[in-house]
C-alpha positions in Angstrom: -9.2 -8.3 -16.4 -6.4 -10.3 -15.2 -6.3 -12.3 -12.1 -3.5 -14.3 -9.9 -5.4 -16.6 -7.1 -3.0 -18.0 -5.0 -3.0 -21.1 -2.4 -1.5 -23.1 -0.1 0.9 -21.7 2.7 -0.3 -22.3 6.2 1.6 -23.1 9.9 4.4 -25.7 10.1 7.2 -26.8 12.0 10.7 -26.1 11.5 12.2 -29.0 9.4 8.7 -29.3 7.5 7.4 -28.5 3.8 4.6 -26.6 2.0 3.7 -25.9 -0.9 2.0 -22.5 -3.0 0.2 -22.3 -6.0 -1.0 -19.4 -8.3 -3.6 -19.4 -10.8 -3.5 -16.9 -13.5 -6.9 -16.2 -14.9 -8.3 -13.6 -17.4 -7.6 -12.2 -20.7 -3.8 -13.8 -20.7 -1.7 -12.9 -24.5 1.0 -14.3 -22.7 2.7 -15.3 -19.4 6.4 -14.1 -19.2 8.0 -14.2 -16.1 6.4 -15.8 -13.1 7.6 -15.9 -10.0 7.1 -16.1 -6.0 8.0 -12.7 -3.7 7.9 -12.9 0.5 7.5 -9.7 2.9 8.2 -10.5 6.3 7.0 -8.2 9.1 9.0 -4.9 9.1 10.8 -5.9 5.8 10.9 -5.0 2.6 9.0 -7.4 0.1 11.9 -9.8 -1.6 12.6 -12.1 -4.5 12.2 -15.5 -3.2 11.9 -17.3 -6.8 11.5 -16.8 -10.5 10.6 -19.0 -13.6 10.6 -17.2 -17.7 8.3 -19.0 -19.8 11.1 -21.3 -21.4 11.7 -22.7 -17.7 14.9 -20.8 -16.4 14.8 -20.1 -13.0 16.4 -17.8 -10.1 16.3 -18.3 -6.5 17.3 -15.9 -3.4 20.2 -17.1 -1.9 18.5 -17.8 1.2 16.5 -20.7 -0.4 18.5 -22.5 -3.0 18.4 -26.2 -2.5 15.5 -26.4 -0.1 12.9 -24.2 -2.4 11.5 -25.3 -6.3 9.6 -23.2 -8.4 7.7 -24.7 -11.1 5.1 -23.9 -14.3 2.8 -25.0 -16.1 2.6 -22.7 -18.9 -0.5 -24.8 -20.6 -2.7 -23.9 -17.1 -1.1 -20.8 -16.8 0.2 -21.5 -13.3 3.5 -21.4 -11.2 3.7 -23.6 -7.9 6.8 -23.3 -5.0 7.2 -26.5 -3.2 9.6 -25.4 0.2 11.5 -28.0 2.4 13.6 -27.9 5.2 11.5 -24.4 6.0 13.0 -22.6 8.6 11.7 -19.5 11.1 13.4 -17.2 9.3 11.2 -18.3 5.8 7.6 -16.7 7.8 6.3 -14.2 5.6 3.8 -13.1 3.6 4.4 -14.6 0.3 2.8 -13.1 -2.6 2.5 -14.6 -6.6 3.7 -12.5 -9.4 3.6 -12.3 -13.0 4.3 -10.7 -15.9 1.8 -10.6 -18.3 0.9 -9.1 -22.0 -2.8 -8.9 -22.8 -4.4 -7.2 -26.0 -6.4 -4.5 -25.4 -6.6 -2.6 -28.4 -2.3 -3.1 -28.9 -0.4 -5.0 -26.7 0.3 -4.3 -23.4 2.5 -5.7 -20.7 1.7 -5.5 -16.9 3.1 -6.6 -13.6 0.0 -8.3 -11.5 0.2 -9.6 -7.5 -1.8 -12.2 -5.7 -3.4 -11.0 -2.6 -0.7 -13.2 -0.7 -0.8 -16.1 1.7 0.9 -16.5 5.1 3.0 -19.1 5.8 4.1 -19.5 9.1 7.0 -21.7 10.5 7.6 -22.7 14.0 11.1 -23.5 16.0 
């Protein structure tokens, strides 16, 4: 049984930071992409940022320069540290990763956090 526990997130002003951490816990093979999704009320769930497991990374648009994804492939984690957060940046931001556990053979799986809100204020 695999598991992502997430935290952080929380209410700030416009102008201010946060940051969100994930935990991945459980019968872990390996950890291959990990990454960082939003879903904003009345929108479809997006790509905010994405890290492989030899450190490249992908960022929406949207956030480049004031978002950083990071790993830590030892504790089996991923963290997003988000400056300059704007209004537009509330959502419902939710962990992912891809994952390969043995069961039997190996198998690879997609698994979601239950998310965390973060909420920004003009």
């Amino acid at each position: 049984q695999v598991q992502l526990v997430e935290s952080g997130g929380g209410l700030v002003q416009a102008g201010g930071s946060l940051g969100l951490s994930c935990a991945a816990s459980g019968s872990i093979f390996s950890i291959n992409a990990m990454g960082w999704y939003r879903q904003a009320p009345g929108k479809q769930r997006e790509l905010v940022a994405e890290i492989t497991s030899g450190s490249i990374t992908n960022y929406a648009d949207s956030v480049k320069g004031r978002f950083t994804i990071s790993r830590d492939n030892a504790k089996n984690t991923v963290s997003l540290q988000m400056n300059s957060l704007k209004p537009e940046d509330t959502a419902v931001y939710y962990c992912h990763a891809e994952i390969t556990y043995r069961l039997l053979v190996f198998n690879t799986k997609n698994y979601w956090g239950q998310g965390t809100q973060v909420t920004v204020s003009s």
